[in-house]
Biopython code that builds the backbone (N, CA, C, O; Angstrom):
import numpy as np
from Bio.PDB.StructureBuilder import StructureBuilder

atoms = [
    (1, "UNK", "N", (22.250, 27.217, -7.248)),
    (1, "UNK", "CA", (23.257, 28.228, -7.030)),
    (1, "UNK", "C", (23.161, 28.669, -5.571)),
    (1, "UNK", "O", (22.059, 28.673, -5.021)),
    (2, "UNK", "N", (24.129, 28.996, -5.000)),
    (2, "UNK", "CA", (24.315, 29.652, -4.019)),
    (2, "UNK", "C", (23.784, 30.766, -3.715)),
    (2, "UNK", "O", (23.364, 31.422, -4.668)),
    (3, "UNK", "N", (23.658, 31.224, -2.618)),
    (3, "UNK", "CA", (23.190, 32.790, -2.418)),
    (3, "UNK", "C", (24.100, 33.752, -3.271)),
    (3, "UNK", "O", (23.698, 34.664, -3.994)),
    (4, "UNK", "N", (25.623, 33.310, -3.010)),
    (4, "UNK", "CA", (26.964, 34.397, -3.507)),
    (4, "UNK", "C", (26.695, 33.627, -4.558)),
    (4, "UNK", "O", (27.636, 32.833, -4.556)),
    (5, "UNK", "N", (25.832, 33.296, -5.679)),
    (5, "UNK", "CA", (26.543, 32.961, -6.840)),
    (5, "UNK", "C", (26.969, 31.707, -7.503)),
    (5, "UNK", "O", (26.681, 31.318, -8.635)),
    (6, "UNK", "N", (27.801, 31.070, -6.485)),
    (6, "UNK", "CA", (28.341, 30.334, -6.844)),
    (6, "UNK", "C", (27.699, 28.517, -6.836)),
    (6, "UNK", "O", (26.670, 28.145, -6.271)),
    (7, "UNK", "N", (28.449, 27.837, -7.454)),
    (7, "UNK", "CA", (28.019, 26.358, -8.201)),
    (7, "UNK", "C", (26.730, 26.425, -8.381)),
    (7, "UNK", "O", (25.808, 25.857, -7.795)),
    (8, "UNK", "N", (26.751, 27.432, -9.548)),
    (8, "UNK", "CA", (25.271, 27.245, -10.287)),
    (8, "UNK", "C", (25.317, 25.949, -10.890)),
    (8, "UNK", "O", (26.291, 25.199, -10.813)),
    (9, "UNK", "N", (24.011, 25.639, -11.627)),
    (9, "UNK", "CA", (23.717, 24.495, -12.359)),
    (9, "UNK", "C", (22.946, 24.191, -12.625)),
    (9, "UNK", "O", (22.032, 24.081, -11.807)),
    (10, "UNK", "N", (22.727, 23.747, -14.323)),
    (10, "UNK", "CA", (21.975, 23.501, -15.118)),
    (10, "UNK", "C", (20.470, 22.573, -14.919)),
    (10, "UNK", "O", (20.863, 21.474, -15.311)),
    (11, "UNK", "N", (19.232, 22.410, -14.604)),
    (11, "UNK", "CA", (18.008, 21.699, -14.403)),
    (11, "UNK", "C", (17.377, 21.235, -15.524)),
    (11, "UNK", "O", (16.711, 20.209, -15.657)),
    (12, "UNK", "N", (17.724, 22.318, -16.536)),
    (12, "UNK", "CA", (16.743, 21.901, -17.838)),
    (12, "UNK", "C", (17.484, 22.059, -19.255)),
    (12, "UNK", "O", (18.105, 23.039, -19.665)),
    (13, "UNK", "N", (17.192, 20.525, -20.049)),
    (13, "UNK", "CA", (18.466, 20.704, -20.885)),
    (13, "UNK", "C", (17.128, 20.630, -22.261)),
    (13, "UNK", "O", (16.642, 19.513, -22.441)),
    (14, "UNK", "N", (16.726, 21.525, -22.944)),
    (14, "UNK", "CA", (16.034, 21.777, -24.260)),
    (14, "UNK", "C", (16.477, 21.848, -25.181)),
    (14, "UNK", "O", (16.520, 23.062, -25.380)),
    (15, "UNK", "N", (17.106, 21.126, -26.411)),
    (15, "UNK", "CA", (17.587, 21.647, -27.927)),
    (15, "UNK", "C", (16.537, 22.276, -27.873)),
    (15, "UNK", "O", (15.625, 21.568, -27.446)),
    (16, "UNK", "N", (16.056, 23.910, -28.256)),
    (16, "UNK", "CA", (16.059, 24.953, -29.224)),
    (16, "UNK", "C", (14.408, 25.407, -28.860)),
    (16, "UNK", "O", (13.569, 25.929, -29.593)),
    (17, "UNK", "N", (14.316, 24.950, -27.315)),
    (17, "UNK", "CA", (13.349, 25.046, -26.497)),
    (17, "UNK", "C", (13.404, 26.557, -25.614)),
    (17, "UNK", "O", (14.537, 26.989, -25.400)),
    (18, "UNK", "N", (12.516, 27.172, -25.224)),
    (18, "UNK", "CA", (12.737, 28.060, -23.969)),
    (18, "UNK", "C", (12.367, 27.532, -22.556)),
    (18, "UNK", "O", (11.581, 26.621, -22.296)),
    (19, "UNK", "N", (12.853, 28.036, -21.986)),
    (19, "UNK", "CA", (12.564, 27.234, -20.755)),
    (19, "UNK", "C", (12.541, 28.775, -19.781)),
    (19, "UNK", "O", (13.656, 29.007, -19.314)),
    (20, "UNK", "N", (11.682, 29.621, -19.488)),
    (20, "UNK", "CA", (11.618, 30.728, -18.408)),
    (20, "UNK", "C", (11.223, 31.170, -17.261)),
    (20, "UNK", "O", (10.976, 30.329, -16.397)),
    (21, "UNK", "N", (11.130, 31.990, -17.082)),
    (21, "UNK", "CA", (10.574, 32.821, -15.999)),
    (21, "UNK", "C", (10.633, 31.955, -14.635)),
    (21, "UNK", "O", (9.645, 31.926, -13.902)),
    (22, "UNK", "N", (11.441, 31.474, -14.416)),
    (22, "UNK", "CA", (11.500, 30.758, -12.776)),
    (22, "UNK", "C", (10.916, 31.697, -11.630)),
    (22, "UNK", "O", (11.093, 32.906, -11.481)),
    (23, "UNK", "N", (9.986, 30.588, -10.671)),
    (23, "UNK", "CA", (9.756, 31.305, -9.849)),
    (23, "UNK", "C", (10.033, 30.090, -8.494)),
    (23, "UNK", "O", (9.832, 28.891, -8.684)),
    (24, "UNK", "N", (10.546, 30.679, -7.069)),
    (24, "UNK", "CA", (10.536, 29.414, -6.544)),
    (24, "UNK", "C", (9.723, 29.235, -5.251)),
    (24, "UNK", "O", (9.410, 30.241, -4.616)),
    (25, "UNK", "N", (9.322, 27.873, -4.776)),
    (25, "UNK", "CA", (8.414, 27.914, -4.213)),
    (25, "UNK", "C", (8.325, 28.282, -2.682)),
    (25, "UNK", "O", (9.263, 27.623, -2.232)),
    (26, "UNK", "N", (7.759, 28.940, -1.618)),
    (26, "UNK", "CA", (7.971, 29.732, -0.656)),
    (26, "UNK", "C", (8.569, 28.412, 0.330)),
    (26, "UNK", "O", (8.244, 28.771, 1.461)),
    (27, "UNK", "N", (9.059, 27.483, 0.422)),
    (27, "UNK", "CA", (9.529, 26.219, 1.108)),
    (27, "UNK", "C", (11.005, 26.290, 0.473)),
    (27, "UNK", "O", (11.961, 26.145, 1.236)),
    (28, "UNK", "N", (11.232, 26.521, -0.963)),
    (28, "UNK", "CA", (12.462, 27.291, -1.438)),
    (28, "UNK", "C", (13.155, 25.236, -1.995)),
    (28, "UNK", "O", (14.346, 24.939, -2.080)),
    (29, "UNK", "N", (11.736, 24.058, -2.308)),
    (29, "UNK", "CA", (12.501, 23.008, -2.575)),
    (29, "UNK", "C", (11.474, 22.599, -4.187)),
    (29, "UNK", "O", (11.198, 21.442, -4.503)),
    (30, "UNK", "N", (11.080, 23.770, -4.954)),
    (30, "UNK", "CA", (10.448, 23.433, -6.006)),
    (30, "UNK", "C", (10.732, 24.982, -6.796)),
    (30, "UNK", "O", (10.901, 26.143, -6.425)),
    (31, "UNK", "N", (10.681, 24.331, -7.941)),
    (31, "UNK", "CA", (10.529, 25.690, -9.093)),
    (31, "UNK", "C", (9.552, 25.230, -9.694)),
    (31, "UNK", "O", (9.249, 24.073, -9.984)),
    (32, "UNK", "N", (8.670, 26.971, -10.018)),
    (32, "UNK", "CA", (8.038, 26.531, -11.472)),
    (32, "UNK", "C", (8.392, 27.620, -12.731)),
    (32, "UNK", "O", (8.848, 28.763, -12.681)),
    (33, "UNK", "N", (8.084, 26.976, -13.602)),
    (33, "UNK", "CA", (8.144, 28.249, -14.738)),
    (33, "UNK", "C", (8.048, 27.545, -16.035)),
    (33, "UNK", "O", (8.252, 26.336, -16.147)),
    (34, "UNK", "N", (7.652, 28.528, -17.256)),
    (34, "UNK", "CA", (7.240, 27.848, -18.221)),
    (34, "UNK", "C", (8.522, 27.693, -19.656)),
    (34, "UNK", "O", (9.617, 28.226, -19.835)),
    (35, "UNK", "N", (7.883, 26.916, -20.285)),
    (35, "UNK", "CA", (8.882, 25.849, -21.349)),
    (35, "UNK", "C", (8.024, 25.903, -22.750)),
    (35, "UNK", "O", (6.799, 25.797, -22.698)),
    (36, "UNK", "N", (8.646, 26.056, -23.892)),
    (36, "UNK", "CA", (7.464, 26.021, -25.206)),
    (36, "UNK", "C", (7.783, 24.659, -26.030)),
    (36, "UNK", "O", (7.405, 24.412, -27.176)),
    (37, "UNK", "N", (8.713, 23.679, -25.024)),
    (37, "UNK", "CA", (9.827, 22.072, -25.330)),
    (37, "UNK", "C", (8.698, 21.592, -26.299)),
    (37, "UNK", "O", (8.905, 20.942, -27.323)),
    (38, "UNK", "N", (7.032, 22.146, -25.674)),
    (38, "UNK", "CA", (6.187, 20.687, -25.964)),
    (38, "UNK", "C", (5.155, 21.677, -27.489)),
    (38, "UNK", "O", (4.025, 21.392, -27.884)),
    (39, "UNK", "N", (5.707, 22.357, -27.800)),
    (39, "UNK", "CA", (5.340, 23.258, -28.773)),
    (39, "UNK", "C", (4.100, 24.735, -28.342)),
    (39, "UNK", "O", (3.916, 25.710, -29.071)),
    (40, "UNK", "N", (3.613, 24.553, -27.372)),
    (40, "UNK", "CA", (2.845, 25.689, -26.363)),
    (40, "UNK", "C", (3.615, 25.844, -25.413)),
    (40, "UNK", "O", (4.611, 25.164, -25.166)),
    (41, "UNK", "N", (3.232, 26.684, -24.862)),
    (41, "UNK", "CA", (4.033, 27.582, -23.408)),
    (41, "UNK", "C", (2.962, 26.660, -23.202)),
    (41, "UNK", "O", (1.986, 26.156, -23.759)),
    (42, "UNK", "N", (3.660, 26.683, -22.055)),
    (42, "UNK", "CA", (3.056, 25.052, -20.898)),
    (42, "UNK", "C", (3.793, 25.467, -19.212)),
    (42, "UNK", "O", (4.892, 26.003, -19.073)),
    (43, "UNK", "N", (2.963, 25.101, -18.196)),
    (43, "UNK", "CA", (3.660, 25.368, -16.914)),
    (43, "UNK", "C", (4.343, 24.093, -16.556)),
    (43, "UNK", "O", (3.979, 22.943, -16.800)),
    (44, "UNK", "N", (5.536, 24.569, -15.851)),
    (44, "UNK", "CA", (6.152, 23.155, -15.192)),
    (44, "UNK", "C", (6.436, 23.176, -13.766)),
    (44, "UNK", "O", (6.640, 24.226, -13.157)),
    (45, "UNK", "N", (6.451, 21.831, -13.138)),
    (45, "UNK", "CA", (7.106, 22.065, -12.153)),
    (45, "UNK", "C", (8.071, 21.321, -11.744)),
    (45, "UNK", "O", (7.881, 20.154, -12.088)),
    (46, "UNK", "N", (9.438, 21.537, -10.911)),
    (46, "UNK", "CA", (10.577, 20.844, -11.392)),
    (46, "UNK", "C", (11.207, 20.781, -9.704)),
    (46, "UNK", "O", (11.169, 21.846, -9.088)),
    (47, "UNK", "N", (11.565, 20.000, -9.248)),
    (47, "UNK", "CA", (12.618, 19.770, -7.666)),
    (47, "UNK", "C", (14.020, 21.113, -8.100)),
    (47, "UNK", "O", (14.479, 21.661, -9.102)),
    (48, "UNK", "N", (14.210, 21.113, -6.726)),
    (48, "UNK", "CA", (15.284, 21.953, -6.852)),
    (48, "UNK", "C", (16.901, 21.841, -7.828)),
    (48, "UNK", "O", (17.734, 22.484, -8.467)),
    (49, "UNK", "N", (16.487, 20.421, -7.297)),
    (49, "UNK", "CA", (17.637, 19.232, -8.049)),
    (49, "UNK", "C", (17.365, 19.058, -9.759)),
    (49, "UNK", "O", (18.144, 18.600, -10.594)),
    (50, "UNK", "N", (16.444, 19.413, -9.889)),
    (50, "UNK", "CA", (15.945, 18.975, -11.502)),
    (50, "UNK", "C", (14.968, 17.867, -12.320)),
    (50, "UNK", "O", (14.416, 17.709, -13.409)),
    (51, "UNK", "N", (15.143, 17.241, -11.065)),
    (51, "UNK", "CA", (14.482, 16.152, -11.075)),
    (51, "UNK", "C", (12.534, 16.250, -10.979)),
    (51, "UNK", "O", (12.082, 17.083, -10.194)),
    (52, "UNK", "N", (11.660, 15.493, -11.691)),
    (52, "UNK", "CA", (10.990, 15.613, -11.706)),
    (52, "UNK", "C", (9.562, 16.725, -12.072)),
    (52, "UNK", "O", (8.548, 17.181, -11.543)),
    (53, "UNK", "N", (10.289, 16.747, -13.277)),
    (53, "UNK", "CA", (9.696, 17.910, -14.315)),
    (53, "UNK", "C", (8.525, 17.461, -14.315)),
    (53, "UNK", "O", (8.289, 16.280, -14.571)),
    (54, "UNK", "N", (7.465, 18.471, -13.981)),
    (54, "UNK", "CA", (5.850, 17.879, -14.538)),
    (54, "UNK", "C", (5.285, 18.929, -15.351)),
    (54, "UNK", "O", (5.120, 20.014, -14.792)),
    (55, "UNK", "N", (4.907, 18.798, -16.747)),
    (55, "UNK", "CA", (3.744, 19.605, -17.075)),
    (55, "UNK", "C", (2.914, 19.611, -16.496)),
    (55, "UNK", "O", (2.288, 18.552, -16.563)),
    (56, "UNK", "N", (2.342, 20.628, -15.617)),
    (56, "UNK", "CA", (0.809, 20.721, -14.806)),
    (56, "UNK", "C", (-0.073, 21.687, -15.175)),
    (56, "UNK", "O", (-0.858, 22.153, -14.349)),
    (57, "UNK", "N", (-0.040, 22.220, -16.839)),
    (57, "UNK", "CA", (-1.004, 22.800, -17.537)),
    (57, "UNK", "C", (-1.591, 21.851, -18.806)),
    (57, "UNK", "O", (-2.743, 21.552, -19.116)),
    (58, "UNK", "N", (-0.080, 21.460, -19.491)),
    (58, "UNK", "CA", (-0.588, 20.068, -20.181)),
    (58, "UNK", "C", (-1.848, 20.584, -21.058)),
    (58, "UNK", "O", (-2.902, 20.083, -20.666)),
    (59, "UNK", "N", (-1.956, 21.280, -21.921)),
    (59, "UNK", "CA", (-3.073, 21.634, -22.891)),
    (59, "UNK", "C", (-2.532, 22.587, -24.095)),
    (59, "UNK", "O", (-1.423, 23.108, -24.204)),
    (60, "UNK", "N", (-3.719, 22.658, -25.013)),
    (60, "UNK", "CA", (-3.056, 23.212, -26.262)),
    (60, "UNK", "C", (-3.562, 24.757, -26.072)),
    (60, "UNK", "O", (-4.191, 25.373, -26.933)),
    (61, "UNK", "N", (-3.230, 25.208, -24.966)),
    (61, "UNK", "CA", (-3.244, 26.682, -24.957)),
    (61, "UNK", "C", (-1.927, 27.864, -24.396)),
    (61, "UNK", "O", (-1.593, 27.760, -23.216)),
    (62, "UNK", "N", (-1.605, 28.362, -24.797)),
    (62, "UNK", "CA", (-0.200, 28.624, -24.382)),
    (62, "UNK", "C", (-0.165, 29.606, -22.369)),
    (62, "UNK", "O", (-0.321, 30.813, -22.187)),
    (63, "UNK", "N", (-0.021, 28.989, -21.734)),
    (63, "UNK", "CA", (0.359, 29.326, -20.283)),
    (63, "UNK", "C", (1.898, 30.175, -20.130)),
    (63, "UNK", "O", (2.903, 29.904, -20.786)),
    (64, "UNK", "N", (1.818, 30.906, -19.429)),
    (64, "UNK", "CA", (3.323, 31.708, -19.163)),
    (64, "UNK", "C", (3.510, 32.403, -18.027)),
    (64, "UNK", "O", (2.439, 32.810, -17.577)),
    (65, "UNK", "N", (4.513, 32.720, -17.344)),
    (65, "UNK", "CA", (4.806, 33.529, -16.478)),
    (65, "UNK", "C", (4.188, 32.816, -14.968)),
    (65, "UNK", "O", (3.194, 33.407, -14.546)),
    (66, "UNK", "N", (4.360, 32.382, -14.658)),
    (66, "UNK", "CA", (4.237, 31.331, -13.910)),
    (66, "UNK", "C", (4.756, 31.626, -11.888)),
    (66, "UNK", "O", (5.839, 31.148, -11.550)),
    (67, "UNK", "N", (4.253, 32.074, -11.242)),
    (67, "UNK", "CA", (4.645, 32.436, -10.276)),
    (67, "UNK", "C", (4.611, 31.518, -8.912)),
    (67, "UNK", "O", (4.626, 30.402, -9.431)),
    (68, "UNK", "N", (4.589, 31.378, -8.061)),
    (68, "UNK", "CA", (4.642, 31.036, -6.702)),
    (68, "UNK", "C", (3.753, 32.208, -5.897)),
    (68, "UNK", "O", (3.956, 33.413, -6.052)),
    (69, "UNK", "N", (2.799, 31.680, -5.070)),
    (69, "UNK", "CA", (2.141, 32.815, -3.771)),
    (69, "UNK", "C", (1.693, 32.331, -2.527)),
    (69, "UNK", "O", (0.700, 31.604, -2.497)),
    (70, "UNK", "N", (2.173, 32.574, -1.705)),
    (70, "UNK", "CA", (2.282, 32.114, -0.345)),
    (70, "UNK", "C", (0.973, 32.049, 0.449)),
    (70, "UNK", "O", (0.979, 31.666, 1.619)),
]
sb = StructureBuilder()
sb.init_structure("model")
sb.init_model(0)
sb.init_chain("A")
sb.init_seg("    ")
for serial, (resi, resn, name, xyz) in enumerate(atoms, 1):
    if name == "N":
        sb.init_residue(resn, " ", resi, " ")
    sb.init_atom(name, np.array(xyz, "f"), 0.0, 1.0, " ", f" {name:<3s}", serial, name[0])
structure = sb.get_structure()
């Protein structure tokens, strides 16, 4: 999305998944934030574009809220 708003668009497509708390990264060309897709809250990290989703908690403990710090 734009600063004003505009041509937002979709990165993460989950049937009946959450996918939250975006945070983005201080370079402003990565997001992270967490997803429960894989049945735990799990951290991800994803290109601006969408491309290249990684679980980088990957364990059976539930992770959340997920920030960026410079």
């Amino acid at each position: 999305m734009t600063p004003d708003g505009r041509n937002d668009r979709q990165i993460t497509f989950n049937e009946g998944a959450l996918d939250k708390h975006p945070s983005w990264s201080p370079d402003g060309t990565r997001i992270v934030f967490h997803s429960d897709r894989n049945g735990w809250r799990q951290i991800f990290v994803v290109n601006k574009d969408g491309t290249q989703q990684v679980n980088i908690s990957n364990n059976h403990f539930n992770d959340w809220d997920p920030i960026w710090v410079k």
